[in-house]
C-alpha positions as CSV (number, residue, x, y, z in Angstrom):
1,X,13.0,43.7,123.2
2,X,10.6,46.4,122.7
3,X,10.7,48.7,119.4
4,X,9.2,51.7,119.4
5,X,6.2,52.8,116.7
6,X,8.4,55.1,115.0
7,X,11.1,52.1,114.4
8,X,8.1,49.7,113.4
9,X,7.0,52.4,111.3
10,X,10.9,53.0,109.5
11,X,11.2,49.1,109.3
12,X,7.5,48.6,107.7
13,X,8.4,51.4,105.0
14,X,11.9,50.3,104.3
15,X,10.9,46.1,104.1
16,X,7.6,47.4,101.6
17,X,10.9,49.7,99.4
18,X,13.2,47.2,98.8
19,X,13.5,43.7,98.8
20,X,15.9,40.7,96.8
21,X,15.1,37.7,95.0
22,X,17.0,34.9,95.4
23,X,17.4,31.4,93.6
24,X,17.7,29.7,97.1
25,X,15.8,30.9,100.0
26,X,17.4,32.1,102.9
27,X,17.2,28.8,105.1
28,X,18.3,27.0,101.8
29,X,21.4,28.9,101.4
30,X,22.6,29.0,105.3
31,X,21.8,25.2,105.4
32,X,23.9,24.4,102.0
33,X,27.0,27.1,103.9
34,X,26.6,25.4,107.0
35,X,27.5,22.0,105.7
36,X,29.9,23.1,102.8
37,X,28.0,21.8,100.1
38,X,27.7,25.5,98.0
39,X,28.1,23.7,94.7
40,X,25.3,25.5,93.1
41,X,26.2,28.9,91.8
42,X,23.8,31.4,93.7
43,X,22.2,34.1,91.8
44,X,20.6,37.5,93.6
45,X,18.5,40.2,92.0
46,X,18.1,42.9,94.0
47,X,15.4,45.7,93.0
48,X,13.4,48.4,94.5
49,X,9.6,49.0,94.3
50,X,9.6,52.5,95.0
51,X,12.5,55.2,94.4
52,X,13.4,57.7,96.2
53,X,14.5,61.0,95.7
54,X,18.0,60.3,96.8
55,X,18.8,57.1,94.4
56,X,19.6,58.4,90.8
57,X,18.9,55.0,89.0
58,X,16.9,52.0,90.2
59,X,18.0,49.1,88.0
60,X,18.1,45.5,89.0
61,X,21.3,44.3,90.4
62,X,22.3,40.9,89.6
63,X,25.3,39.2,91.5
64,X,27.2,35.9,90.6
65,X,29.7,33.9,91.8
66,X,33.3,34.0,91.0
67,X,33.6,30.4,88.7
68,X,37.8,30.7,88.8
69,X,38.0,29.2,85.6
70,X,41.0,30.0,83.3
71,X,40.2,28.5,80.3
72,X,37.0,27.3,78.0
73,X,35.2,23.9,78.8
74,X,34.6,23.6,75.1
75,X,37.6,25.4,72.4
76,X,35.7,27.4,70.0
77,X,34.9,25.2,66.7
78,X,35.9,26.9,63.7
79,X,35.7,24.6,61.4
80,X,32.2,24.2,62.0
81,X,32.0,27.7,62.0
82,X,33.3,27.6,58.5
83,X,31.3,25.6,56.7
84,X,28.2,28.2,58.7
85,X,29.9,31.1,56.9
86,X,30.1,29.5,53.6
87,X,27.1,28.1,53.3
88,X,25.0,31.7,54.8
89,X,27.0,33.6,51.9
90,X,26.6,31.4,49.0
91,X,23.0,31.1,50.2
92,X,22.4,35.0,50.3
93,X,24.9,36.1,47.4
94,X,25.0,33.5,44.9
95,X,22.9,35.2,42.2
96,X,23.6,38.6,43.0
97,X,24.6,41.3,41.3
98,X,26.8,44.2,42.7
99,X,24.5,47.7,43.9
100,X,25.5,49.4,46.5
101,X,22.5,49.9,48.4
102,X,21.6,46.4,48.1
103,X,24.8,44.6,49.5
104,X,24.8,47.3,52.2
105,X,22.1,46.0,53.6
106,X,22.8,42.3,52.6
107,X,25.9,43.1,54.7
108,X,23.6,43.5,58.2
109,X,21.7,40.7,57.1
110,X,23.8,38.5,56.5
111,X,26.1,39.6,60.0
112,X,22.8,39.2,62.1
113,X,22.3,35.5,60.4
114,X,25.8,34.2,61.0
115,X,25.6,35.4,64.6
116,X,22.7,33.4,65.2
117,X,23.7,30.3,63.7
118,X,26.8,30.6,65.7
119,X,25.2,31.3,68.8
120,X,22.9,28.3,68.2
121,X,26.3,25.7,68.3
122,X,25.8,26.8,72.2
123,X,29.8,28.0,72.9
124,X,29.6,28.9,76.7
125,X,32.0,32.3,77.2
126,X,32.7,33.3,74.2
127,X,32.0,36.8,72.7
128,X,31.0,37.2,68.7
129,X,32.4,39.4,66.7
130,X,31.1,39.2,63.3
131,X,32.3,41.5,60.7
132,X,31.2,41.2,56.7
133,X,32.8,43.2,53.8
134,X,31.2,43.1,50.0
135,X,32.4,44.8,47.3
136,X,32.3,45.2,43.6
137,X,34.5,42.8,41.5
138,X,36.0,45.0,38.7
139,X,39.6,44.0,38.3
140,X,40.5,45.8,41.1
141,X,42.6,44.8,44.2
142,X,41.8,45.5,47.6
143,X,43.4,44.3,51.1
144,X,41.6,43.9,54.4
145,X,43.7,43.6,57.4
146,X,42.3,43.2,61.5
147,X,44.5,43.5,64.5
148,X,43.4,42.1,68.3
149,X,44.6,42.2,71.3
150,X,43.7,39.0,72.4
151,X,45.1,35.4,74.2
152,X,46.5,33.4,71.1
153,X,45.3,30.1,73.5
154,X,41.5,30.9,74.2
155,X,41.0,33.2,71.5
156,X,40.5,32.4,67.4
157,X,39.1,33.3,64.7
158,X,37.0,31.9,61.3
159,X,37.2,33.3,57.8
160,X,35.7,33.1,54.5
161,X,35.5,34.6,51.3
162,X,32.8,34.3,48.4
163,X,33.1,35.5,44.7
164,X,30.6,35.2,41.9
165,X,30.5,37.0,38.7
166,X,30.3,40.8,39.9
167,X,30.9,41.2,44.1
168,X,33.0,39.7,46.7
169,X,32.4,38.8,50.0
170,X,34.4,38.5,53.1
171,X,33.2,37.5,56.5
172,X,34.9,37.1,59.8
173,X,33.5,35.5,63.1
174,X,36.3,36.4,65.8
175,X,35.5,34.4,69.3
176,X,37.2,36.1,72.4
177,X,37.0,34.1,75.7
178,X,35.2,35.6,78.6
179,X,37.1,34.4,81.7
């Protein structure tokens, strides 16, 4: 079958515009769908070199495969994640005093630490929430409450609270399944 210049010409430009990366290569993938044997998740990123006038964003595209699992390989340790949160807050605030410029930024600090040292225990599909309070301690009462909509199975929760002589401190690490 013959193709005319102007078709080469359309198919040259339109191969050189776009194109996709895959983790298997083309005979890879039919040969592992031929004989059943997809076990491998498949990853594609698909991008283009050159946009054009019509396409509002180019932005890589990445597609994965459906896994169909309900629930987490590995429950979310709390515990663990308890003794993390006690020992980052009584490392950062044990011999400080209340300002409030200070513990406001203490407060980031201290969020952005926790999140990594719980990200380092390696929990696949779980989200982080990590939320930190301090305040001044000056006979004074205060209540912190949290609501989520969340699945009571999957989903938890670790909390802990530091005093010393003039601030208290109240971090939470919530962990919500990603199905």
């Amino acid at each position: 079958m013959m193709m005319s210049d102007n078709t080469k010409d359309r198919a040259a430009h339109s191969s050189k515009k776009r194109g996709s990366i895959s983790s298997l290569s083309n005979h890879e993938f039919w040969r592992k769908e031929i004989h059943g044997r997809t076990k491998d998740s498949t990853s594609t990123v698909s991008y283009m070199d050159e946009p054009s006038q019509r396409d509002d964003v180019s932005r890589l595209t990445v597609q994965m495969e459906n896994t169909y699992q309900l629930g987490p390989p590995k429950h979310f340790p709390a515990i663990i994640v308890n003794h993390i949160l006690k020992d980052v807050l009584t490392s950062y605030l044990q011999v400080e005093e209340y300002e409030p410029e200070l513990c406001r930024q203490m407060t980031k600090t201290i969020s952005e630490v926790i999140k990594a040292r719980v990200k380092d225990l390696m929990i696949p599909r779980y989200k982080l929430i990590v939320i930190v309070h301090i305040g001044q301690l000056n006979r004074q009462s205060i209540l912190i409450g949290s609501r989520c909509l969340w699945d009571p199975k999957n989903d938890t929760f670790s909390s802990y609270v530091f005093r010393n002589s003039s601030l208290f401190a109240l971090a939470n690490v919530y962990a919500v399944y990603l199905e």
